[in-house]
FITI-822513 format. One record per residue: x, y, z of N, C-alpha, C, O in turn. Coordinates in pm, whole numbers, plus 50000, padded with zeros to 5 digits. Atoms other than C-alpha are relative to their C-alpha. Layout:
<pts>
XYZXYZXYZXYZ...
</pts>
This chain:
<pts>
500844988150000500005000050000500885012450000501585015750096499214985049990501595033349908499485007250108498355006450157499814992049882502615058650177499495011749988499015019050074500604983450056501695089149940499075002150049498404992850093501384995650020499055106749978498974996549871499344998749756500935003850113496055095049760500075012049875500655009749769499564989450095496055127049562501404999849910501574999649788499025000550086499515126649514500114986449881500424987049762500025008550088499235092949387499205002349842499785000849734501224999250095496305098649144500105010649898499405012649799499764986150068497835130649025501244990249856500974987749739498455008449992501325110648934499184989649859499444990249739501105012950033498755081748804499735012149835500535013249741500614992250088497045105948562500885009549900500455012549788499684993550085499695127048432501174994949923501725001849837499755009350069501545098748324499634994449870500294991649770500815003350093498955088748132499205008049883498385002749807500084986650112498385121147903501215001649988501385011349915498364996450046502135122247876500445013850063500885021449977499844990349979502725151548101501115001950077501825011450109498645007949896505155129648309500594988849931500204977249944499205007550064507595115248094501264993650075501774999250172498575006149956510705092448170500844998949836500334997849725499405002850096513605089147950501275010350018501625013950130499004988050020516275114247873499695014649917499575016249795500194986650061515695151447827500995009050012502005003850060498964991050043517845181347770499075019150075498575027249997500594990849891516365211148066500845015749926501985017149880499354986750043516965247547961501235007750059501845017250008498464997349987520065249148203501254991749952502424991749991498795010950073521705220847956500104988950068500664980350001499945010549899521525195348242499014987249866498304990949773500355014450078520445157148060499364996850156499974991950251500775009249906517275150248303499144986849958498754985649841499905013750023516265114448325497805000850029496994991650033501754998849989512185127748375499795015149967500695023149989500524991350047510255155348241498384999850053497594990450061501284998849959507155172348369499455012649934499795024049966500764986350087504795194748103498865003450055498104996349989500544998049931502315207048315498325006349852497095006249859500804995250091500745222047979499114987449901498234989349817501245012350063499215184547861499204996750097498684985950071501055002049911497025183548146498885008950023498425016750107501324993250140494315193347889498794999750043498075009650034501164999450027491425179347972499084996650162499634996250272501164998249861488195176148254500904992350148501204998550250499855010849899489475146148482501305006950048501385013550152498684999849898493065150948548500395022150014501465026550058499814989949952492445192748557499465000250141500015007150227500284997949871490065184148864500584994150106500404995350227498595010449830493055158549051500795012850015501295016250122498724991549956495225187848980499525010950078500265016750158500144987249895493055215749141499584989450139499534995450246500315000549870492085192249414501624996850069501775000750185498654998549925496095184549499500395014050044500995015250151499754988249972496455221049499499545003750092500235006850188500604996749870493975229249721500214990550107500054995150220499775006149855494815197749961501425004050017501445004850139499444992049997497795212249949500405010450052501465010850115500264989849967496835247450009499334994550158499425003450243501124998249880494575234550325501084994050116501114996850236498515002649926498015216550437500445007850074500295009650195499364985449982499765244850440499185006450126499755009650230501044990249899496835262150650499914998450147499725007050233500215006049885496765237350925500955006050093500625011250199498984991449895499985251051077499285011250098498495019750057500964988449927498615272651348501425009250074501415012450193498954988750003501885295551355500045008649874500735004549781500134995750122501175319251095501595006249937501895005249818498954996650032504545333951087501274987949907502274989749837499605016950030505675296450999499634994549827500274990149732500345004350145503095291050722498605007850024497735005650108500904988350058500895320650584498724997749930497825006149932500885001850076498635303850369498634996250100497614992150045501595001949967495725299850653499385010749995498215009750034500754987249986494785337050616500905008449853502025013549849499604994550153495085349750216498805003149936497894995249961500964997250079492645365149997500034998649865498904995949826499875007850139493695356549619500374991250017500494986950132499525007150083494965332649424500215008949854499395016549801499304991350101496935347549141500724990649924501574982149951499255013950099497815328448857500475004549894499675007049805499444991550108500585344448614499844988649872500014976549857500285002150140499775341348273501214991349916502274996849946501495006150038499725316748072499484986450063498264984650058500615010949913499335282948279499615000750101499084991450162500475001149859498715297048574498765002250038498234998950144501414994349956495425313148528499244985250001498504982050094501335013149973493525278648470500414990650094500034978950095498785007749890495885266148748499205002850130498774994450209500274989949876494685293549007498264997349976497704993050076501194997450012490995295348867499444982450070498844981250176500215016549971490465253648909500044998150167499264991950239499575004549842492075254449266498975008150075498415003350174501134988849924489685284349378498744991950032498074992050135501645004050007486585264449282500114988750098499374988050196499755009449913487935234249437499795005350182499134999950270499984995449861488465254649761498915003250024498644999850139501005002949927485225262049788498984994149985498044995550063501005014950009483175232449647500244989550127499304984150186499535005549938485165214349865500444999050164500344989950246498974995949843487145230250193498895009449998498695007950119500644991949942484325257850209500275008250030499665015150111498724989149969487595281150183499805010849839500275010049726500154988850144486365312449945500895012650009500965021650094498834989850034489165332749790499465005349833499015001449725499484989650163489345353449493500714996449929501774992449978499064999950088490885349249203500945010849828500235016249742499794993050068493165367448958500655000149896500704988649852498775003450105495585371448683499975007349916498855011649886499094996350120497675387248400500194998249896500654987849850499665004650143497785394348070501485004649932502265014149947498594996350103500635395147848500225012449987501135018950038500124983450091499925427747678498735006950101497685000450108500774994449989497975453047866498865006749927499015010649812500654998750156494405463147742499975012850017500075017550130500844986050023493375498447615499045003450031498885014050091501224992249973489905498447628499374994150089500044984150118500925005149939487055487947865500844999450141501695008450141498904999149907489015480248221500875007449978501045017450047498755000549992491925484248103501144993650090500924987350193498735005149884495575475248255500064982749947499464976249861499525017150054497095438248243499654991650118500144980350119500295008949908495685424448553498014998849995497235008449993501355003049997491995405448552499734993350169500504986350235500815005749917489715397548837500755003250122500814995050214499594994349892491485418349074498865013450115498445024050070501014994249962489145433349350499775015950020500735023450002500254987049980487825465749414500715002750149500864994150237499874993849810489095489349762501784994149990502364984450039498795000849999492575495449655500915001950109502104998950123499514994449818493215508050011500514986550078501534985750146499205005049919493195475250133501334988749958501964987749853498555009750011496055449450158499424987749992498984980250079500195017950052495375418349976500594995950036501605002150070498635006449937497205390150104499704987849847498654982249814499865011550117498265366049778500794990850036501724991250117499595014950015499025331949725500094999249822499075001249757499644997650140500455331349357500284981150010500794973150089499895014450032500005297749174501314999649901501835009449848498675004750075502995280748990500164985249929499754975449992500065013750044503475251048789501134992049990500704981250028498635005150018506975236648737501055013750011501335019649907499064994149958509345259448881501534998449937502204988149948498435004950059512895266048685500885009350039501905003150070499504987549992514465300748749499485003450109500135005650211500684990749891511785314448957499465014649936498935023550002499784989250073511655340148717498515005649996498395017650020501015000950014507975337448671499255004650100498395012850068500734998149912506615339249030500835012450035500255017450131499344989749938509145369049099499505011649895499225023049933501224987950063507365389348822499224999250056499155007250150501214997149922504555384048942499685006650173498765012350232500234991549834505455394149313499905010949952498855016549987499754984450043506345427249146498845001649971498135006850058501604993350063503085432448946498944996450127498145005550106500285001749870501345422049289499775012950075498745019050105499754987949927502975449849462499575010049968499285019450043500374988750074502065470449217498595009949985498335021849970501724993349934497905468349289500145000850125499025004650162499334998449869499285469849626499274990850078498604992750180500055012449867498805435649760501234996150025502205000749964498855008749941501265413349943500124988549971499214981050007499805021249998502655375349845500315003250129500895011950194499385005049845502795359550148500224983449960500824977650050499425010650027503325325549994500024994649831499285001449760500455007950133503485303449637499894985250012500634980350097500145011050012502415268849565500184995749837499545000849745499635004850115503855250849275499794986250017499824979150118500455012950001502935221049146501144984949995500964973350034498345007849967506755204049115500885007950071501135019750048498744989449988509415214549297501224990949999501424983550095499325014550043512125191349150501545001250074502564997050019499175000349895514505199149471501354995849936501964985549966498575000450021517715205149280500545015549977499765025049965499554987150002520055234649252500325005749916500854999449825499814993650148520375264349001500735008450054500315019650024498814992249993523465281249146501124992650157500774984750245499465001749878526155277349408500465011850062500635020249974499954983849916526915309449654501455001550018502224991950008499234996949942529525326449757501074993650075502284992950056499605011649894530035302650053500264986349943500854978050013500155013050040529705272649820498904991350003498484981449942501685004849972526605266649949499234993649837499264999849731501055002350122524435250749677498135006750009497454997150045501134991650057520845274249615499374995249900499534996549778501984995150119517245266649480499725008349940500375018749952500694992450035515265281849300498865003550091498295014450098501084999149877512755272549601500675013550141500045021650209499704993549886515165289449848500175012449977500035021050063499994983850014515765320949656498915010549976498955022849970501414989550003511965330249614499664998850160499005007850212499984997349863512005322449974500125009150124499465011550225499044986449944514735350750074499075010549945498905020550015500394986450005512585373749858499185000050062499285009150145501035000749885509455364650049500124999250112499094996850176499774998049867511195367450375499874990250063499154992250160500115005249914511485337350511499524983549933498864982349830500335011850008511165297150522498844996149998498155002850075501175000850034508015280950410499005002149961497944996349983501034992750043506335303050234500124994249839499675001549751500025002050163506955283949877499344983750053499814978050151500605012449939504695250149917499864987649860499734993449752499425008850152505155217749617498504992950040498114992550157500625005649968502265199749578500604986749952500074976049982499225012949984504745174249473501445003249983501725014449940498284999649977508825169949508500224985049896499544975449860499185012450087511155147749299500104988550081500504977550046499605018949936511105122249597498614995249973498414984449916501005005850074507805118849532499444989149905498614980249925499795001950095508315110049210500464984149975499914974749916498585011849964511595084049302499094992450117499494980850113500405010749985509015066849560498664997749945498134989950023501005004150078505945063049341500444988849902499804979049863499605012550126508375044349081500404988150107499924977250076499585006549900510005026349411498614988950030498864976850028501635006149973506095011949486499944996649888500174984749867500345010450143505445005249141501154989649993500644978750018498745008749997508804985049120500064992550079500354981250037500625012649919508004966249437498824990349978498794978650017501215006950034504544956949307500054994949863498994992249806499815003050157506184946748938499155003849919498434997049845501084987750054504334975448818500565005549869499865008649772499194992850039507214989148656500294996649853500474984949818499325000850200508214995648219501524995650036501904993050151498325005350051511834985748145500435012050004501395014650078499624989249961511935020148098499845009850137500735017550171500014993349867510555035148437500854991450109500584996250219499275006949998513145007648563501395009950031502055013150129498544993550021515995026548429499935012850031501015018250050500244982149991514865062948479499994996350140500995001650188500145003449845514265051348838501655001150044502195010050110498444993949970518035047348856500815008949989501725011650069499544988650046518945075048662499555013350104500155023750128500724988649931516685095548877500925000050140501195010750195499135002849857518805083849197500815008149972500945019050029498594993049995521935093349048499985013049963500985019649993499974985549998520775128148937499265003150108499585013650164500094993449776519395134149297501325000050017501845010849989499014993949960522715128749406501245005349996502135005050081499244992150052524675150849154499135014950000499745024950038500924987549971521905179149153499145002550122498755013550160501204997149835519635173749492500735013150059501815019050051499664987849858519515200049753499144991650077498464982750026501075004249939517625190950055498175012550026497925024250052501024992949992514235201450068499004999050107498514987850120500615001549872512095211050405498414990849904497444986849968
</pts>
């Protein structure tokens, strides 16, 4: 019996099976040869969009339980903000979930490419009225690489003058995209962290171990391709040439 969480399983399960979670050998935009790939953009259609907003939101309600808010922020937020372009049906899905479901009603928002001219105007949709006060955001994310993505978006955030106080991404494939000063090896998780002030405010609704024991369970239960076999190993040994540890 797997240890996962049902969600996670079912998510894993499903985006497998639209090809959204590949094994094999790929070629990652920092040149790195990864041994799995996750396109967050073939998870097209009805079924596996409503596993993915309900991981998000169990997830999000995770997150909430902490009863130290300084710890973990997400039990008291008023959007969901989903930068353009996967994030909006990312953010919009998880909203509904939250309150079909958890009975947790938030707002939702998001960004267009190109600002408009006429009617509204501006590049941000479904942002609320009573600019006075201080939104508190939760910015959605899908596969995390740079960070580049959710750190615009803090900015344009700031800009209607709300606050991130956390992000939830849907991988966070707990390896490193620089080394410091010190030698230290650095996330991409830990450096949207520092800009958000602090530990735990970036939340995965799944991690690369994840990943490494879902194939581990399938492989005990002779579940396993020839190829998820070998990517299984491959996946070991790039954990421990790229891993960081991840809280």
């Amino acid at each position: 019996m797997s240890t996962l969480e049902s969600y996670k399983t079912q998510l894993l399960e499903q985006a497998a099976q639209v090809g959204a979670l590949k094994f094999g050998n790929f070629t990652l935009k920092s040149g790195r040869k990864s041994p799995y790939f996750f396109n967050a953009g073939l998870m097209s259609d009805g079924t596996i969009l409503h596993t993915v907003a309900q991981a998000y939101a169990a997830t999000l309600c995770a997150a909430a339980s902490d009863d130290d808010p300084t710890v973990n922020p997400f039990s008291d937020f008023d959007i969901l903000f989903g930068p353009a372009y996967k994030g909006i049906s990312l953010a919009a899905c998880t909203a509904l979930v939250l309150s079909s479901m958890h009975g947790r009603d938030v707002k939702f928002a998001y960004d267009r490419k190109e600002a408009k001219d006429h009617g509204e105007g501006g590049n941000v949709v479904g942002w609320p009225s009573g600019r006075n006060e201080k939104w508190r955001v939760v910015i959605v994310d899908d596969v995390m690489t740079t960070g580049l993505a959710a750190s615009s978006a803090i900015k344009l955030v700031a800009r209607q003058g709300g606050e991130v106080v956390g992000v939830v991404q849907l991988l966070d494939r707990e390896e490193f995209s620089e080394i410091d000063d010190q030698g230290c090896k650095v996330s991409s998780v830990m450096k949207l962290e520092n800009l958000l002030g602090g530990k735990g405010k970036v939340r995965s609704v799944l991690k690369m171990r994840d990943l490494v024991q879902w194939l581990e369970e399938k492989e005990a239960q002779g579940e396993t391709t020839e190829e998820e076999k070998r990517s299984l190993q491959a996946m070991r040994v790039y954990r421990d040439t790229y891993g960081v540890s991840s809280p």
